[in-house]
C-alpha positions in Angstrom: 11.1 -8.9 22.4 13.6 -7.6 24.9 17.2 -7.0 23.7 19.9 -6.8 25.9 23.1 -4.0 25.7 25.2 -6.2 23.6 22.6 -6.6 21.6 21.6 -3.5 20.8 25.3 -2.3 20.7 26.4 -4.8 18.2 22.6 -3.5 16.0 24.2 0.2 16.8 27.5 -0.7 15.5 25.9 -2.5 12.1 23.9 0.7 11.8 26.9 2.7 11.9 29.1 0.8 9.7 26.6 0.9 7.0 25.3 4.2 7.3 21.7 2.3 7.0 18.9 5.3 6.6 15.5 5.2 6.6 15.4 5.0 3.0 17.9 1.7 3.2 15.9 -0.2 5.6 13.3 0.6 3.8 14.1 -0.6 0.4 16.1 -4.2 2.1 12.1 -4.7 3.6 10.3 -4.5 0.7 13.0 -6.9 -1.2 12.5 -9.1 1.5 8.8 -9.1 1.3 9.2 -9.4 -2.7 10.8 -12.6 -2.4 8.7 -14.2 0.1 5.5 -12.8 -2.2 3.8 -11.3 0.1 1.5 -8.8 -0.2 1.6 -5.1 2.2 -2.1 -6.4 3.5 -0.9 -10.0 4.6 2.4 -8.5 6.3 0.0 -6.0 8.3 -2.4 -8.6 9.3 0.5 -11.4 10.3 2.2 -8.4 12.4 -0.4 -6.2 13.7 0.8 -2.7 12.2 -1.4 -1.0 9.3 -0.8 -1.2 5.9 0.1 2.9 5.9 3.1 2.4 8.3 3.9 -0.3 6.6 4.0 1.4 3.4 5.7 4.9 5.2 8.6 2.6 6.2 9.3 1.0 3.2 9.4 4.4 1.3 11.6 5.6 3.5 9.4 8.1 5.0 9.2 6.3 8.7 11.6 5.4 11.3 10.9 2.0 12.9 12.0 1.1 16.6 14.1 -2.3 16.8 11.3 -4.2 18.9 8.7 -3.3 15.7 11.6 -4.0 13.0 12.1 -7.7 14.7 8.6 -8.4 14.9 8.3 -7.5 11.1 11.4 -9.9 10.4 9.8 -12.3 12.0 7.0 -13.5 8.7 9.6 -12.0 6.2 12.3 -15.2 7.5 14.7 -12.5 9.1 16.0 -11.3 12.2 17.8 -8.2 13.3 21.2 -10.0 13.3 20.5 -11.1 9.5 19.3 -8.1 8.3 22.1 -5.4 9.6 25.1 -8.6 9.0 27.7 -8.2 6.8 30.2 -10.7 6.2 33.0 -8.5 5.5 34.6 -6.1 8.3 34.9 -2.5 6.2 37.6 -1.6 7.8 40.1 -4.3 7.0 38.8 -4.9 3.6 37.3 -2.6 1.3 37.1 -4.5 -1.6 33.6 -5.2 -2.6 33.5 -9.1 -3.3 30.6 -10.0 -6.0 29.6 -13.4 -4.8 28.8 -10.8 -1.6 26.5 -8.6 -3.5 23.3 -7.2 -2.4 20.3 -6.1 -4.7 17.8 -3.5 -4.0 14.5 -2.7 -5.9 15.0 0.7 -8.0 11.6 0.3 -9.8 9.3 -2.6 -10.4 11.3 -4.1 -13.0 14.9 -2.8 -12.2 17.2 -3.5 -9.2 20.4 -1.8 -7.9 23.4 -2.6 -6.0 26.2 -0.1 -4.1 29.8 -1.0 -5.3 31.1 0.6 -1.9 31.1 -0.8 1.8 30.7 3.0 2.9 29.2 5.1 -0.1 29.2 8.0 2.5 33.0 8.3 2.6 33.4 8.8 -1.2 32.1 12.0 -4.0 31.7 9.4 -6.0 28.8 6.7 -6.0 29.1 3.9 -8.1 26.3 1.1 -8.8 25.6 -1.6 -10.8 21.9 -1.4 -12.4 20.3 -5.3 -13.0 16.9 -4.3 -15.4 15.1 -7.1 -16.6 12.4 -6.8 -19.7 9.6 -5.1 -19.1 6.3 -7.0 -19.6 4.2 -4.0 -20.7 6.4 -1.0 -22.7 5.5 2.0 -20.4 6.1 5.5 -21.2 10.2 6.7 -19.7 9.7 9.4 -18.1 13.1 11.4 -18.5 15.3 12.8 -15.1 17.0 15.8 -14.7 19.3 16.9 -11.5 22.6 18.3 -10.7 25.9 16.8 -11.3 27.2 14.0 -14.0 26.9 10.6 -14.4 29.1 7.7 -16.4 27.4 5.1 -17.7 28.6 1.3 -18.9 26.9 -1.7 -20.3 28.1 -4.6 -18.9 25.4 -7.0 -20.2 22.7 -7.1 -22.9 21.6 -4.1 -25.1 20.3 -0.9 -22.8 18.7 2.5 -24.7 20.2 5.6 -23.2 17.9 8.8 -23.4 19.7 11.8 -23.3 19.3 15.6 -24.3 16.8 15.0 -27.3 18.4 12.2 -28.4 17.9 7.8 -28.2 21.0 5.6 -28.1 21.7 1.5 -28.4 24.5 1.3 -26.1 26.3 -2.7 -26.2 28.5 -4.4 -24.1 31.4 -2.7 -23.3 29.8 0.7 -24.4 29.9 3.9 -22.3 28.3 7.3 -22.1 29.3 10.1 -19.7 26.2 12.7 -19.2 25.6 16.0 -17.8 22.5 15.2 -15.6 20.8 18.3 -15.6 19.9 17.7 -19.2 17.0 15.6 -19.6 18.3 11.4 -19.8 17.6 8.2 -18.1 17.7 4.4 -19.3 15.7 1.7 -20.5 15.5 -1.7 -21.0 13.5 -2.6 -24.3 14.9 -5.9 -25.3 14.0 -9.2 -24.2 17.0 -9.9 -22.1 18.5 -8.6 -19.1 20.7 -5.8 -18.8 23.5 -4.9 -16.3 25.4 -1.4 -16.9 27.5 0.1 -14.2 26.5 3.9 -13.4 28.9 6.7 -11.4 27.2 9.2 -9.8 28.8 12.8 -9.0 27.8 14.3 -6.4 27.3 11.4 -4.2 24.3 12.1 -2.5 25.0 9.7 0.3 28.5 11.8 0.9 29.2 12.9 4.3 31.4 16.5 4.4 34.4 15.2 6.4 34.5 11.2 5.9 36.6 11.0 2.9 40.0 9.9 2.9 41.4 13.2 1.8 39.9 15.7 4.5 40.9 13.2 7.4 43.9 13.3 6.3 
């Protein structure tokens, strides 16, 4: 596929605006192929690439040139103008509308979504967490990392891990952590969950973006 300036300007521009990494681009593919239910080995054959790009990319461990990226749009119902469009313009409004929303896989069961336009410009990063039930109870395996984290239940009944200890946490519940003690979250009920999580440090944060140093 050849793409003309304007094209690839306007791609450059989404790219910009979004701060979309490898990681990013990664994670909206394999949602993508999630919902059209198909398998790394199919999307190889239908675009010609091997299964272990495939896979680099989607982990976030691969860059991809635009001409490859809009081939692999192509069997996944995409194209470059979909998958880097947002309907908002940042600049002019920053408010995060949640008909808009966006969901990306965090594990198999669990997806997440960015309540910022541009995470990069902020210390803080908040997200909403979606975690549906899991089919087979599996073993949590329990995080620790710099920084803190604040945690809400918006929806359905989540189990908090954190330093030695279990808790229920409702709707309308919260929790406020040091993460370098061991913790993480769980769904073990039968219905889905939703809790909001904020993140400090912001990992995505870019030193001299914020508000306050351009001041």
């Amino acid at each position: 596929m050849l793409l003309t300036v304007p094209w690839l300007i306007k791609i450059v521009l989404h790219l910009s605006a979004e701060w979309m990494l490898m990681d990013q681009i990664g994670e909206k593919l394999r949602l993508l192929r999630k919902l059209r239910k198909i398998t790394l080995k199919q999307l190889a054959k239908e675009t010609e690439l091997s299964v272990g790009f495939l896979s680099l990319v989607e982990n976030g461990k691969s860059n991809i040139a635009l001409d490859t990226l809009s081939r692999l749009l192509v069997p996944l119902g995409s194209n470059l103008n979909q998958f880097f469009e947002k309907s908002t313009n940042i600049e002019e409004d920053p408010v995060v509308r949640s008909v808009e929303r966006t969901w990306s896989p965090f594990t198999e069961t669990s997806f997440t979504s960015a309540l910022s336009h541009n995470p990069s410009n902020f210390k803080l990063y908040p997200r909403i967490f979606l975690m549906h039930p899991e089919a087979t109870p599996t073993k949590t395996d329990l995080l620790q990392h710099d920084g803190e984290e604040f945690i809400m239940v918006l929806e359905g009944v989540a189990t908090i891990y954190y330093a030695g200890s279990s808790y229920l946490l409702y709707p309308g519940d919260s929790i406020q952590i040091h993460s370098y003690l061991p913790h993480n979250w769980v769904n073990k009920s039968n219905k889905d969950v939703k809790l909001l999580s904020v993140h400090f440090p912001n990992l995505f944060f870019r030193e001299g973006t914020s508000d306050s140093e351009n001041s």
